[in-house]
C-alpha positions in Angstrom: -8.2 -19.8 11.1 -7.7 -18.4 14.5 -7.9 -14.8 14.3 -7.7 -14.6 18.3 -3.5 -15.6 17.6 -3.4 -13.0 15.1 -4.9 -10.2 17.9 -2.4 -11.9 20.4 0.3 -10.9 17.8 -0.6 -7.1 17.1 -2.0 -6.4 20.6 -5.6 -5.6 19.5 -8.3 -7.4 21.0 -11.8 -7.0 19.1 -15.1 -6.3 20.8 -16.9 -7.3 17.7 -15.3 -10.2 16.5 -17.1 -10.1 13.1 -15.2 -6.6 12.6 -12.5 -8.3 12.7 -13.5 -11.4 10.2 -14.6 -8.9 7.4 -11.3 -6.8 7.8 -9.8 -10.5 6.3 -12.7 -10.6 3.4 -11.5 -10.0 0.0 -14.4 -9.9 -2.2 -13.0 -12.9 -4.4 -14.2 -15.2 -1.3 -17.7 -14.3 -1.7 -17.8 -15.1 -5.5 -17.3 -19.0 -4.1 -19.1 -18.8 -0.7 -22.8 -16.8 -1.1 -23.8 -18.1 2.1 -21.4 -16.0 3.8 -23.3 -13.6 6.0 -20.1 -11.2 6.0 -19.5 -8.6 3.6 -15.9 -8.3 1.5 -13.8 -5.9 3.4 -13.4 -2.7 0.8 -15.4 -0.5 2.6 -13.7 -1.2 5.3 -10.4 -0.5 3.5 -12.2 2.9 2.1 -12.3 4.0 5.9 -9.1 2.3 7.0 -7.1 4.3 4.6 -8.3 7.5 5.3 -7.9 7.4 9.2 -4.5 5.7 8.1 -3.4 9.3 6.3 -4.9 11.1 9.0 -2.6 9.1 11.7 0.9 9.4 9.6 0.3 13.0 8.5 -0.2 13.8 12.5 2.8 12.0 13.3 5.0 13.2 10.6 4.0 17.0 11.1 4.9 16.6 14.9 8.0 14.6 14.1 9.4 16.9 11.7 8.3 21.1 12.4 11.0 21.8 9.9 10.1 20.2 6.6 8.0 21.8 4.4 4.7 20.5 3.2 6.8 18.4 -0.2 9.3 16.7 2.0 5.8 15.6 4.3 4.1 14.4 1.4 7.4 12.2 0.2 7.8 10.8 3.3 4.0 10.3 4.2 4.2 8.7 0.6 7.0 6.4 1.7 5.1 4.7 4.1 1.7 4.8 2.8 2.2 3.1 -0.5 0.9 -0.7 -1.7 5.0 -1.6 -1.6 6.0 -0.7 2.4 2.0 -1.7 3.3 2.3 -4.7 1.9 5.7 -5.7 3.3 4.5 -4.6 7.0 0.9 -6.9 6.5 3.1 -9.6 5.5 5.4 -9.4 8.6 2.9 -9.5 11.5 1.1 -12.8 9.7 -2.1 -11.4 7.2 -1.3 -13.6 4.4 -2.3 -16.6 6.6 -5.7 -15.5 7.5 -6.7 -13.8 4.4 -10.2 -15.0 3.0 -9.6 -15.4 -0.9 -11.5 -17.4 -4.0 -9.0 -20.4 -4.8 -7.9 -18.5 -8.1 -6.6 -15.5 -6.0 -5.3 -18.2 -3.0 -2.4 -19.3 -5.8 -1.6 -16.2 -7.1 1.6 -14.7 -5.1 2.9 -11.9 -7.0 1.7 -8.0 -7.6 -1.5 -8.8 -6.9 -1.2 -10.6 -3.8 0.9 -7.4 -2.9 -2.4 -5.0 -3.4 -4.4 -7.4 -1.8 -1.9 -7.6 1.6 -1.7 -3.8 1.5 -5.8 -3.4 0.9 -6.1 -5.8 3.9 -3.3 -3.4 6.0 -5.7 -0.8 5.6 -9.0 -2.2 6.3 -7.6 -3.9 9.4 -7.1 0.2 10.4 -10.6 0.7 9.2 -12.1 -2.3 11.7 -10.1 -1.2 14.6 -11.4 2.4 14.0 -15.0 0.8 14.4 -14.5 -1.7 17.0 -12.3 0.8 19.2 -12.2 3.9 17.5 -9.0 6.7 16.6 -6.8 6.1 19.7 -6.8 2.0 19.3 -6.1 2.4 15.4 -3.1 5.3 15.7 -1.7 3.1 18.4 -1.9 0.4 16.2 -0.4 2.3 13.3 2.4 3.6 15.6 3.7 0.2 16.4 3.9 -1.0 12.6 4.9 2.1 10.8 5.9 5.0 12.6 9.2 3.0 13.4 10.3 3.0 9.4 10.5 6.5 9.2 13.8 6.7 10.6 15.5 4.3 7.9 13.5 5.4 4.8 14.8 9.0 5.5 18.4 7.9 6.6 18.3 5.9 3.6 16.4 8.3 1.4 14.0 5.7 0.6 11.5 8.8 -0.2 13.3 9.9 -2.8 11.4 10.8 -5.8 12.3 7.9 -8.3 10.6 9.6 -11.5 13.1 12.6 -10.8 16.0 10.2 -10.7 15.0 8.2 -13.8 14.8 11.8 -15.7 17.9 12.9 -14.8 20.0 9.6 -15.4 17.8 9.3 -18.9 18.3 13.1 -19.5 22.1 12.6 -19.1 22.7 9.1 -20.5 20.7 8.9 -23.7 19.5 12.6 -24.0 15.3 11.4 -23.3 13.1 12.8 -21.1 10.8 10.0 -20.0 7.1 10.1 -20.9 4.1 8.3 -18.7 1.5 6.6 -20.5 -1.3 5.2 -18.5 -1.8 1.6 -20.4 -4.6 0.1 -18.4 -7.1 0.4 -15.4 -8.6 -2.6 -13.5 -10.7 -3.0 -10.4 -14.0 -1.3 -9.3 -13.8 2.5 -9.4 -13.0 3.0 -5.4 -10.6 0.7 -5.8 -8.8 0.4 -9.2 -5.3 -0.9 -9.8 -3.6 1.5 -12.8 -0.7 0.3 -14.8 1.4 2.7 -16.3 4.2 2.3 -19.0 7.3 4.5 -19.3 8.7 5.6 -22.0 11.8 6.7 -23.7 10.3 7.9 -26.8 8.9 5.4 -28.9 10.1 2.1 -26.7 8.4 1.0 -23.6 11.1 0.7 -20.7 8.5 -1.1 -18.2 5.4 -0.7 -16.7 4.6 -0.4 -13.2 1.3 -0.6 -11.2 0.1 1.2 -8.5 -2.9 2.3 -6.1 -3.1 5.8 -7.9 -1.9 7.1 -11.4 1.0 8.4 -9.5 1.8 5.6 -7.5 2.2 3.2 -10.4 4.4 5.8 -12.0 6.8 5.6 -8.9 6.9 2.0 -9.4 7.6 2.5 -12.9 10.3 4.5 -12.6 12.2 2.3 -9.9 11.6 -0.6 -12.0 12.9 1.4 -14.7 16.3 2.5 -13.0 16.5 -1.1 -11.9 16.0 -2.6 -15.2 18.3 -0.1 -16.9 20.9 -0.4 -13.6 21.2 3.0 -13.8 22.1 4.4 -10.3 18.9 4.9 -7.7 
């Protein structure tokens, strides 16, 4: 794997070039090859998402001095989440030089999903090292900032939990209940599943980054599954 087409392709040129390597690291790899002498990339991911926040709360304060802190935090939300990372890592090319154990290598669903968005974010993380705030928000401007304009045109931040309540308050007379059915993953980096409900009967179950993510999820899935209007 040539990592040095993959710089050519996002216009970020590493100093350290093992930064770069160990942004690519999931820690399934290192399960099959001890004699690696990188590390998996989570930490990594740990700092990338952080400075990630930082960059889109920045932007979005400056971009909109009107909206109030809720509207901020659904848009910030918007672009932030495992769905919209994932989609963007998967665009500019990750998936091909993502280090994975041969189990993980076949699987191409959810999980491949958390893994592309983890790998997003500790790209951001490795930048931040290598180059430091200015090279990662640059970087971050060029792959996300450019989504805001569509997700709020097409109110893609709108709070699907909200719109699954009201269409299940008004169809069938149920307000929809949350039930958090599992938790996997190390503890700085779990992956919750949560059901939905309408009373007794399980609708679907969505997963997520946080309790609150998966509940998004599981509430679009939801609406989509029900093809109630979104």
């Amino acid at each position: 794997m040539d990592l040095s087409v993959f710089e050519a392709a996002v216009g970020v040129t590493f100093k350290d070039k093992n930064l770069l390597k160990q942004a690519f690291i999931h820690r399934s790899y290192l399960n099959e090859n001890r004699s690696s002498k990188l590390e998996h990339n989570e930490r990594m991911e740990f700092l990338g998402d952080a400075v990630l926040e930082l960059v889109i709360t920045e932007y979005l304060y400056k971009k909109y001095p009107e909206k109030n802190e809720g509207d901020l935090t659904a848009y910030r939300s918007s672009l932030v989440n495992s769905v919209t990372l994932s989609q963007v890592a998967e665009k500019i090319g990750m998936n091909s030089f993502l280090h994975l154990s041969k189990g993980e290598a076949k699987d191409t669903g959810r999980a491949r999903q958390f893994i592309l968005a983890n790998t997003f974010e500790s790209f951001v993380g490795a930048v931040y090292l290598d180059q430091g705030y200015d090279a990662a928000q640059g970087f971050i401007s060029r792959q996300l900032f450019e989504l805001i304009n569509d997700i709020v045109a097409n109110r893609g931040f709108i709070d699907s939990k909200s719109l699954f309540q009201e269409e299940a308050q008004e169809r069938v007379g149920i307000t929809p209940a949350y039930k958090l059915m599992k938790e996997t993953g190390p503890d700085h980096n779990k992956i919750f599943t949560v059901g939905v409900f309408l009373r007794d009967d399980l609708v679907i179950t969505g997963e997520g980054k946080s309790k609150q993510e998966a509940e998004q999820v599981a509430a679009q899935k939801a609406l989509e599954s029900k093809k109630w209007t979104a």
